[in-house]
Kinemage of the C-alpha trace (Angstrom):
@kinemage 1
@onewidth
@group {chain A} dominant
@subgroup {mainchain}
@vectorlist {calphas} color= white
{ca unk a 1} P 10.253 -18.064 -9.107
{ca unk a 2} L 11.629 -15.498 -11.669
{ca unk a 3} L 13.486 -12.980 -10.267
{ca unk a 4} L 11.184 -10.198 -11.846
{ca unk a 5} L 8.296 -12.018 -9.529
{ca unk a 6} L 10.075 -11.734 -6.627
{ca unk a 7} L 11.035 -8.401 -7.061
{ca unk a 8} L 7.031 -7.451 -6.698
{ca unk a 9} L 6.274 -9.842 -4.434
{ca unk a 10} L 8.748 -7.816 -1.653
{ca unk a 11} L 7.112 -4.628 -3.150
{ca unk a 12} L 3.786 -5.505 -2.251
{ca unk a 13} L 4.585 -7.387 0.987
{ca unk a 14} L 6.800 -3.671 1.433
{ca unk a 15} L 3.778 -1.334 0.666
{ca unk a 16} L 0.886 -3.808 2.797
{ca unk a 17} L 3.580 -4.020 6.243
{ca unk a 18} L 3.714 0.192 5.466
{ca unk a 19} L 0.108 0.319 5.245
{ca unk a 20} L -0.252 -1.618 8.534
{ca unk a 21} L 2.411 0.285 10.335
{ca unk a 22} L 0.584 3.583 9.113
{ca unk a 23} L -2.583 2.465 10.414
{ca unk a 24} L -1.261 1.845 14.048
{ca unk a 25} L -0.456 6.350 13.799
{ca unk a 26} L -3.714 6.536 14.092
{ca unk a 27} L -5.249 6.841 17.783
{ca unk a 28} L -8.540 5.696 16.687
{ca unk a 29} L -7.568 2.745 14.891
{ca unk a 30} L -5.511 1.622 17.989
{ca unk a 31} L -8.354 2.357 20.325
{ca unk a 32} L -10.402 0.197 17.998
{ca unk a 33} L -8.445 -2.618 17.940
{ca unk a 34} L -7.143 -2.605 21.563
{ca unk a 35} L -11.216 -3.106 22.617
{ca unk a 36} L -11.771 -5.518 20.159
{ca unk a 37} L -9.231 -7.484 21.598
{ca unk a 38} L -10.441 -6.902 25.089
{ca unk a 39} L -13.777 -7.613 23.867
{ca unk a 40} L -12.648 -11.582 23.275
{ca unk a 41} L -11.636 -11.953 27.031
């Protein structure tokens, strides 16, 4: 893998685990996932 490649590879993986991060800020994202998981049981 060229170095260039990497280089946005680690960006994007950067800016998606940011996104994800930013998402868990928000109480009704949390609220929504925490009963979808309790949902399953």
């Amino acid at each position: 893998m060229k170095p260039v490649q990497k280089v946005l590879l680690y960006t994007g993986l950067a800016v998606v685990l940011g996104l994800v991060f930013a998402m868990y800020t928000q109480p009704d994202f949390v609220m929504t996932l925490a009963n979808q998981v309790w949902g399953c049981f």
